[in-house]
Backbone as XML, in Angstrom:
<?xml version="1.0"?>
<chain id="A" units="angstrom">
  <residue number="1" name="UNK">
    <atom name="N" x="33.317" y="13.423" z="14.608"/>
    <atom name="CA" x="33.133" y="11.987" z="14.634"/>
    <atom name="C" x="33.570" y="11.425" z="13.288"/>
  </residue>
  <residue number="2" name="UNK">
    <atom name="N" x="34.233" y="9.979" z="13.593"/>
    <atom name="CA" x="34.648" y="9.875" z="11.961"/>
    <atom name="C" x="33.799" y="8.257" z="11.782"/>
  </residue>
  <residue number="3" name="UNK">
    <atom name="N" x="33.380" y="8.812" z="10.632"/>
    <atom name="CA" x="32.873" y="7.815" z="10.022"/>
    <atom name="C" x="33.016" y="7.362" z="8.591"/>
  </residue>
  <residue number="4" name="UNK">
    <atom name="N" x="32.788" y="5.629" z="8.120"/>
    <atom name="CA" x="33.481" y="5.285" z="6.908"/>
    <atom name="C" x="32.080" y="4.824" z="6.003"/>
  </residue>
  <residue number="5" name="UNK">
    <atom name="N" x="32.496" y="5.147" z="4.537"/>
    <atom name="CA" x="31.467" y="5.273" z="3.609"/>
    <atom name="C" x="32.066" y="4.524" z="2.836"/>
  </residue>
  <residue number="6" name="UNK">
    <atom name="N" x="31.158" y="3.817" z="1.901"/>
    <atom name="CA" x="31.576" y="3.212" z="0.436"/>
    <atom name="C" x="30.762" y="4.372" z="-0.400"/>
  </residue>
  <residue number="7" name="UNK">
    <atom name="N" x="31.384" y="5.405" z="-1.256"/>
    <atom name="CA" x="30.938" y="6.354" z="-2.052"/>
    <atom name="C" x="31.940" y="5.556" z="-3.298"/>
  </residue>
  <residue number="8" name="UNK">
    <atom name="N" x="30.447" y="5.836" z="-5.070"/>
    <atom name="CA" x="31.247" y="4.984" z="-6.220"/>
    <atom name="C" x="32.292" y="6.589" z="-6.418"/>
  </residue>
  <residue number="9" name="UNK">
    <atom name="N" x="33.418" y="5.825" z="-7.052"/>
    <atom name="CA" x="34.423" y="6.484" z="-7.645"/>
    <atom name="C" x="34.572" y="7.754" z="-8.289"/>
  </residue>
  <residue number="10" name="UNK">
    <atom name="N" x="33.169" y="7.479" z="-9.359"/>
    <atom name="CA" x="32.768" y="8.650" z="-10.028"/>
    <atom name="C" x="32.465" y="9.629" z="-9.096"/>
  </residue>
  <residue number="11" name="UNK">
    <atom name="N" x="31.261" y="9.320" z="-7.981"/>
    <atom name="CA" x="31.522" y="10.518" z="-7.305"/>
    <atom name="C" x="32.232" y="11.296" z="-6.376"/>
  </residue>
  <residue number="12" name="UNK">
    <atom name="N" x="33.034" y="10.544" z="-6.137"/>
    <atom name="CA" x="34.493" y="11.147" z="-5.654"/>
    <atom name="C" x="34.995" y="12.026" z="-5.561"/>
  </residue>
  <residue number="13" name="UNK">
    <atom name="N" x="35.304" y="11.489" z="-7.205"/>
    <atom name="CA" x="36.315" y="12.659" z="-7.988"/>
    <atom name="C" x="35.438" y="13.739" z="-8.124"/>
  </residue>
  <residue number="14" name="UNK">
    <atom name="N" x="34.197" y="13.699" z="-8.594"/>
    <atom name="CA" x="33.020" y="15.088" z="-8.572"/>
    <atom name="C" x="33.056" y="15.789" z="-7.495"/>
  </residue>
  <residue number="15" name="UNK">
    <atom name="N" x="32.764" y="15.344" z="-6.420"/>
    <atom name="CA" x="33.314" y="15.804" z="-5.118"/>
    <atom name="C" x="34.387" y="16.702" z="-4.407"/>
  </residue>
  <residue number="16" name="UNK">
    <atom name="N" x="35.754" y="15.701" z="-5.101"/>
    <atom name="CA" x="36.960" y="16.469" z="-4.776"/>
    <atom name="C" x="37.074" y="17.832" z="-5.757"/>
  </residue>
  <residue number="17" name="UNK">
    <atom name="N" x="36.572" y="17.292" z="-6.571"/>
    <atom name="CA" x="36.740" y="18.994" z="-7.747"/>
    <atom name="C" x="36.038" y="19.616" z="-7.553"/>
  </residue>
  <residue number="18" name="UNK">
    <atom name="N" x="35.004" y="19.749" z="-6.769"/>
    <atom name="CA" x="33.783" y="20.726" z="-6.415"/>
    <atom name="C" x="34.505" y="21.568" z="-5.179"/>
  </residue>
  <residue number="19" name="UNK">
    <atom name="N" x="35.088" y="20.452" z="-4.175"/>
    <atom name="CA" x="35.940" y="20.786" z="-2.624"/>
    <atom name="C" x="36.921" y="21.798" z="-3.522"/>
  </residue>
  <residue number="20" name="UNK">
    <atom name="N" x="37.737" y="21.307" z="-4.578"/>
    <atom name="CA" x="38.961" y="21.908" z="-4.907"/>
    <atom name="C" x="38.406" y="23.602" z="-5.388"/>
  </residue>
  <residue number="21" name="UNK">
    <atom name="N" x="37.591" y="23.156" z="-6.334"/>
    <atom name="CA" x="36.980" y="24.497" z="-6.946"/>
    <atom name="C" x="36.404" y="25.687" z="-5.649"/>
  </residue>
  <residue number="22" name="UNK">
    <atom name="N" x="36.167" y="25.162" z="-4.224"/>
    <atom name="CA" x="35.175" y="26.083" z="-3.613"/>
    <atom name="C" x="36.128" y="26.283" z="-2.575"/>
  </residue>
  <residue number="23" name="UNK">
    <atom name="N" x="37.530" y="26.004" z="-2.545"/>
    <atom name="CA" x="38.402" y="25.648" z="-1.967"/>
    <atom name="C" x="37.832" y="25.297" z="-0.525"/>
  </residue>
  <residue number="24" name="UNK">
    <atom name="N" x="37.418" y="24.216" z="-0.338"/>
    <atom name="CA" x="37.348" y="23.256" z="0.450"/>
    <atom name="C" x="38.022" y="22.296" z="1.035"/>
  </residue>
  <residue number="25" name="UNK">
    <atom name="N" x="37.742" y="21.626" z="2.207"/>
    <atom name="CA" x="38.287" y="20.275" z="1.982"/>
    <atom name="C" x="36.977" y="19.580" z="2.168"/>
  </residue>
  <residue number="26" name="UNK">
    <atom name="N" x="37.765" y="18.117" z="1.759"/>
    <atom name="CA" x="36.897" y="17.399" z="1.220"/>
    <atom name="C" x="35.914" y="16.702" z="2.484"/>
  </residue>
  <residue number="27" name="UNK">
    <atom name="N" x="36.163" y="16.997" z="3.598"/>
    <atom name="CA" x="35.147" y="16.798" z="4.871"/>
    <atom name="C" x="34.265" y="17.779" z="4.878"/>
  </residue>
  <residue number="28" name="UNK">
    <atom name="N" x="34.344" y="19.027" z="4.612"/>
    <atom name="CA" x="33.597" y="20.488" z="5.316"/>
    <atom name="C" x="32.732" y="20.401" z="3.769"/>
  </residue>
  <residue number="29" name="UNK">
    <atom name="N" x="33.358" y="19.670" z="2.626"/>
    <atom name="CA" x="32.097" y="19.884" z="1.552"/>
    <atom name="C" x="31.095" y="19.166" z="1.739"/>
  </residue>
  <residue number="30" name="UNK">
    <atom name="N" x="31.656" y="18.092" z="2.182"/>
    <atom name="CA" x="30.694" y="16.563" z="2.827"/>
    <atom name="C" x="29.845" y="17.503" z="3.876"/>
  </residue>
  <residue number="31" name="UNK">
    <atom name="N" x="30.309" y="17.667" z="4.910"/>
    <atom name="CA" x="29.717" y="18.106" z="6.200"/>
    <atom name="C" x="28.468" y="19.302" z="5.831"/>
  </residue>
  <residue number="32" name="UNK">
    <atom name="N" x="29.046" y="20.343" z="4.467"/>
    <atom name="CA" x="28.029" y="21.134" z="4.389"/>
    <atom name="C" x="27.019" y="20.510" z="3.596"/>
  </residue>
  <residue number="33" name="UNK">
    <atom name="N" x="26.968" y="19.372" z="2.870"/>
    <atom name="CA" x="25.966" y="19.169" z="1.892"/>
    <atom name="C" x="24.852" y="18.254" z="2.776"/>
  </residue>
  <residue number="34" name="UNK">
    <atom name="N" x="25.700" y="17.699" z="3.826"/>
    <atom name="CA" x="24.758" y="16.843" z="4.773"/>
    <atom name="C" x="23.682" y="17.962" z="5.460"/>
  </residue>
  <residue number="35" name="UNK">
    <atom name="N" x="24.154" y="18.828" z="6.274"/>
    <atom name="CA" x="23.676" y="20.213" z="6.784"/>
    <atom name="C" x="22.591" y="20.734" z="5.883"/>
  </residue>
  <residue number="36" name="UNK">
    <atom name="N" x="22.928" y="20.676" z="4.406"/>
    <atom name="CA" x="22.377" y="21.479" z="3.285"/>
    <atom name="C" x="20.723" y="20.336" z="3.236"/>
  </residue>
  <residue number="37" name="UNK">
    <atom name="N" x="20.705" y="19.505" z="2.815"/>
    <atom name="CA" x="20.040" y="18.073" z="3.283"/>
    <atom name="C" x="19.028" y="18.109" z="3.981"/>
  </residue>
  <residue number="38" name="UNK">
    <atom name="N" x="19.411" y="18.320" z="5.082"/>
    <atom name="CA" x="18.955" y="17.936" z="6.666"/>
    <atom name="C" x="18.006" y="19.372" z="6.650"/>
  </residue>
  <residue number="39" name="UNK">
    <atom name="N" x="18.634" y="20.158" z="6.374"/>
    <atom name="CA" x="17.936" y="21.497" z="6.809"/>
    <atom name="C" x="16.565" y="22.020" z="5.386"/>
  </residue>
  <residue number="40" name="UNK">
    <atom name="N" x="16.488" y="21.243" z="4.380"/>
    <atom name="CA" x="15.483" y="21.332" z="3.621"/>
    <atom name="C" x="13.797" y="20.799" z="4.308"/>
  </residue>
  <residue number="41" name="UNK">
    <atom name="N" x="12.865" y="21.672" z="4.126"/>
    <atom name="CA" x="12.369" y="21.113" z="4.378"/>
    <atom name="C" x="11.411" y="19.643" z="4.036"/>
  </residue>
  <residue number="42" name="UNK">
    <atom name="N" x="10.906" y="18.932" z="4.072"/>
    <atom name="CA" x="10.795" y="17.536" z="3.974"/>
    <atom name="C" x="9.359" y="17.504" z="2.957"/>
  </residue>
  <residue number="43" name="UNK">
    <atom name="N" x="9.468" y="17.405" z="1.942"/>
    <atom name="CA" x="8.922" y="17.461" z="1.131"/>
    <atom name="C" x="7.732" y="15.851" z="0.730"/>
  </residue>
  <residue number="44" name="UNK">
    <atom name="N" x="6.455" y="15.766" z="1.549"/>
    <atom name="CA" x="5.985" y="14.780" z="1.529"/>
    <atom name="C" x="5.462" y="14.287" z="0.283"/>
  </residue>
  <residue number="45" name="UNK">
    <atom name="N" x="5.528" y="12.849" z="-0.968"/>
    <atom name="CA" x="4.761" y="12.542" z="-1.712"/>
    <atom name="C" x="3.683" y="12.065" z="-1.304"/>
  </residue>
  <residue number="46" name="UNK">
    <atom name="N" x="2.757" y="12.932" z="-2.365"/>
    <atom name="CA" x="1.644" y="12.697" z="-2.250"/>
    <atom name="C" x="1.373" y="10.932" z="-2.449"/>
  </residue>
  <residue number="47" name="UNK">
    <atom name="N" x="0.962" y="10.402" z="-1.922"/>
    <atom name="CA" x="0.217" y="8.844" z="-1.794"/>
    <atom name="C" x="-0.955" y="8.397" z="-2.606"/>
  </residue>
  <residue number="48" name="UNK">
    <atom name="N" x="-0.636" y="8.222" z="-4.129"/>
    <atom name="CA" x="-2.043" y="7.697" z="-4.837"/>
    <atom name="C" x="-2.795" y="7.005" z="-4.109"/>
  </residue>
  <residue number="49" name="UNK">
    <atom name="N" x="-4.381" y="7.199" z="-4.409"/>
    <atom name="CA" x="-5.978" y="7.090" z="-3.464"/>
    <atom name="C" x="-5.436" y="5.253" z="-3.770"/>
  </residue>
  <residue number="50" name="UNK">
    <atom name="N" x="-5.560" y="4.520" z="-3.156"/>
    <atom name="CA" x="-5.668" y="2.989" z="-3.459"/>
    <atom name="C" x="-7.260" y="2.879" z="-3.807"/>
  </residue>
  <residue number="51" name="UNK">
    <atom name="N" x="-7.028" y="2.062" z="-5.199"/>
    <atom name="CA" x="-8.143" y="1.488" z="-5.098"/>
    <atom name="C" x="-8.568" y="0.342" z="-4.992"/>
  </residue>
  <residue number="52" name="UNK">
    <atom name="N" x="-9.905" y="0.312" z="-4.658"/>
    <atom name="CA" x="-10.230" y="-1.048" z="-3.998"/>
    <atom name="C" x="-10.373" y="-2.098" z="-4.572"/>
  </residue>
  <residue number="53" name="UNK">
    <atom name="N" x="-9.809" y="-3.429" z="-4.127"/>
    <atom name="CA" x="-10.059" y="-4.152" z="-5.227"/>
    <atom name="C" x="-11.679" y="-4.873" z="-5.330"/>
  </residue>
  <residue number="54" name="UNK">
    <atom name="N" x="-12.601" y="-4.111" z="-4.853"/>
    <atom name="CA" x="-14.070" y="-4.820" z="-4.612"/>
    <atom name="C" x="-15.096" y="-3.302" z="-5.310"/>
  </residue>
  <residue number="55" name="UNK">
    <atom name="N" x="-15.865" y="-3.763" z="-5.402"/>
    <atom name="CA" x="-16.849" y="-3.133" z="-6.270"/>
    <atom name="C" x="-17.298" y="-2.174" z="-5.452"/>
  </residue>
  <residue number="56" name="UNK">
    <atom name="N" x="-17.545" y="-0.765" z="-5.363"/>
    <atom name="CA" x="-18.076" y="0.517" z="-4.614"/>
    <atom name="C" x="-19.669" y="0.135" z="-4.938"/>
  </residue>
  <residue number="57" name="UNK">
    <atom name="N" x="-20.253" y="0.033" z="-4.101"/>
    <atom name="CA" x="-22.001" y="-0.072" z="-4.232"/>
    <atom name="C" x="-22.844" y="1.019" z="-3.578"/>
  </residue>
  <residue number="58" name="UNK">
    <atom name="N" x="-22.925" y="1.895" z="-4.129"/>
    <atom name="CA" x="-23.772" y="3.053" z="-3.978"/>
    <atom name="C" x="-25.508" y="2.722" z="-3.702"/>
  </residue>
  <residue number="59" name="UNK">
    <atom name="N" x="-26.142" y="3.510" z="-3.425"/>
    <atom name="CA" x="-27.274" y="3.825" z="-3.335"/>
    <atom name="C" x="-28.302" y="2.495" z="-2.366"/>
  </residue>
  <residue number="60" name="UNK">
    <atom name="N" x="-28.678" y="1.993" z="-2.772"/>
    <atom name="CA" x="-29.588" y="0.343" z="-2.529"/>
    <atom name="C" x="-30.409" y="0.921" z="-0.884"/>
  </residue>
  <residue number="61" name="UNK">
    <atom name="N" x="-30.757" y="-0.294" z="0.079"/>
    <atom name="CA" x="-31.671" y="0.153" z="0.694"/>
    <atom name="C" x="-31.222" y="-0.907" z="1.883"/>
  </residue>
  <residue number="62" name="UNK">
    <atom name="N" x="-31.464" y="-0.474" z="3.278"/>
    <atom name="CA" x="-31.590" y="-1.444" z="4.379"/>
    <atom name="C" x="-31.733" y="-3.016" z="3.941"/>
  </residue>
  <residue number="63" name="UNK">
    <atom name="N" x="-30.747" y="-3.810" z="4.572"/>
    <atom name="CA" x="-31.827" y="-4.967" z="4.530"/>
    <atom name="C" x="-32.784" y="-4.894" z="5.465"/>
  </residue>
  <residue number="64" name="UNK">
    <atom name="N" x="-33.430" y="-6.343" z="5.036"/>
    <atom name="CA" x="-34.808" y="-6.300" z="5.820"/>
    <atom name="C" x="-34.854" y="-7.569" z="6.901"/>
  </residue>
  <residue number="65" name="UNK">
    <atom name="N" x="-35.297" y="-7.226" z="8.134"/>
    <atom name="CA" x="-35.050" y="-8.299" z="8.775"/>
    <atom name="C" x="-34.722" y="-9.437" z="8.466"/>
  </residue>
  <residue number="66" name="UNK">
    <atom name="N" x="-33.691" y="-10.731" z="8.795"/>
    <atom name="CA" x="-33.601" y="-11.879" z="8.349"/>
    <atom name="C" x="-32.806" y="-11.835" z="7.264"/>
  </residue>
  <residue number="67" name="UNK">
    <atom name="N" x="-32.340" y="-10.759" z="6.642"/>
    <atom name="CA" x="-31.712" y="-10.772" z="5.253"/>
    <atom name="C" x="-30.623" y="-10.213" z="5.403"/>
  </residue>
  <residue number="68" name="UNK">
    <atom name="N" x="-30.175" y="-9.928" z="6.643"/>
    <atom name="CA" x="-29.326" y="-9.166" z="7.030"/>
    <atom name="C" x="-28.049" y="-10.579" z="6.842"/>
  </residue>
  <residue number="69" name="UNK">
    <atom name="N" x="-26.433" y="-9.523" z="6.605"/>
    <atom name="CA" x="-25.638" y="-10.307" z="6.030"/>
    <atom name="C" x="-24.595" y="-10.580" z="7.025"/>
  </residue>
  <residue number="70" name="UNK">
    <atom name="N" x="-25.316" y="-11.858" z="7.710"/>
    <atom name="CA" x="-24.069" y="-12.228" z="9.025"/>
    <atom name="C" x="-23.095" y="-13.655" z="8.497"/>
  </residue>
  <residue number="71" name="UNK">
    <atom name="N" x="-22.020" y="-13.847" z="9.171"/>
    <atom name="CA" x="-21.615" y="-15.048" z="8.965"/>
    <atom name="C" x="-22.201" y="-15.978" z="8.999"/>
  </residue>
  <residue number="72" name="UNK">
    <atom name="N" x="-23.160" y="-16.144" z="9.764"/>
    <atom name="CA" x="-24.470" y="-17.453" z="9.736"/>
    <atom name="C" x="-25.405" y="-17.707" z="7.965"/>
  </residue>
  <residue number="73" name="UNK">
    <atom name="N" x="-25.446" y="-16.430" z="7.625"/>
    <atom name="CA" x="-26.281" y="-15.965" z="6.409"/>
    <atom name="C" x="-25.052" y="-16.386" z="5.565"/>
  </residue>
  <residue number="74" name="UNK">
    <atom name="N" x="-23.974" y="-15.655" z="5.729"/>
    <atom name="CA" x="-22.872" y="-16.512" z="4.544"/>
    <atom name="C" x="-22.772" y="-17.977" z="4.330"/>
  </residue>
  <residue number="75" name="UNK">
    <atom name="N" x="-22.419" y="-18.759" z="4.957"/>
    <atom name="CA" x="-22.620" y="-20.181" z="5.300"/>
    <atom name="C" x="-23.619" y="-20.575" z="4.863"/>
  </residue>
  <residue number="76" name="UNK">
    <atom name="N" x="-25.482" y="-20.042" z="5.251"/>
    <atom name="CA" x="-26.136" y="-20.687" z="4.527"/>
    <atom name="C" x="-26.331" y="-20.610" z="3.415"/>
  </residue>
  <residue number="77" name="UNK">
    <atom name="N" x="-25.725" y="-18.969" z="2.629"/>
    <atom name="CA" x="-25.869" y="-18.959" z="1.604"/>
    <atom name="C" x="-24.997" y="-20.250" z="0.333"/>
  </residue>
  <residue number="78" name="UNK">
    <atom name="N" x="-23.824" y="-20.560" z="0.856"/>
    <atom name="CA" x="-22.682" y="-21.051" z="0.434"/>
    <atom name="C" x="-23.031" y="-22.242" z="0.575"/>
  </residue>
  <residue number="79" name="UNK">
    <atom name="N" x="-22.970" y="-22.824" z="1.595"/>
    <atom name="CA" x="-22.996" y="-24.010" z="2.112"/>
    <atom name="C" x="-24.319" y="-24.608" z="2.474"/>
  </residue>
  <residue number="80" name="UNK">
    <atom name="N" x="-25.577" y="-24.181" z="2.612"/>
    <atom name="CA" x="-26.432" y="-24.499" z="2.411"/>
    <atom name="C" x="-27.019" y="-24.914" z="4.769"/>
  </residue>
  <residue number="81" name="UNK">
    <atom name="N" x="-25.828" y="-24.407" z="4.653"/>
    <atom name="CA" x="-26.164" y="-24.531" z="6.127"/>
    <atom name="C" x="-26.914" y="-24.181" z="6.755"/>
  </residue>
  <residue number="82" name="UNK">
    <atom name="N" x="-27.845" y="-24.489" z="8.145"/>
    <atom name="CA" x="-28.956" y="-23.781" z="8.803"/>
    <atom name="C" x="-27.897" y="-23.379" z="10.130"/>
  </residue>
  <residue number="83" name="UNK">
    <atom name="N" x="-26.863" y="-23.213" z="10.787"/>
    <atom name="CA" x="-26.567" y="-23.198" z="11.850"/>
    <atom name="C" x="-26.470" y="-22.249" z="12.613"/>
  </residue>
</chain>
């Protein structure tokens, strides 16, 4: 299958002298390095832990009936609302 690439200049020429040196051509060096690539296995980065942007609160205790923290309880806390 042929397909067209924009590869920079510099590596080109690195390319063709690598093909020339391994006496290659310059498709089958392409073709093996893609192969070479593909067939590594896939090496996952590890994913730094995110941290949170809110405060971790350890330990404390149930609320207690009525104190419990619903959207109704937000509002009245905020807004002074009974609803």
């Amino acid at each position: 299958m042929k397909m067209t690439f924009d590869i920079p200049a510099s590596l080109v020429q690195r390319l063709k002298l690598k093909a020339a040196s391994d006496g290659l051509k310059l498709k089958d060096l392409i073709a093996e390095a893609c192969h070479l690539l593909l067939s590594k296995p896939v090496a996952h980065k590890k994913s730094k832990a995110r941290r949170s942007p809110f405060p971790v609160l350890k330990g404390g205790h149930p609320a207690k009936p009525g104190e419990e923290i619903t959207p109704e309880r937000i509002a009245q806390i905020l807004w002074g609302s009974t609803e």
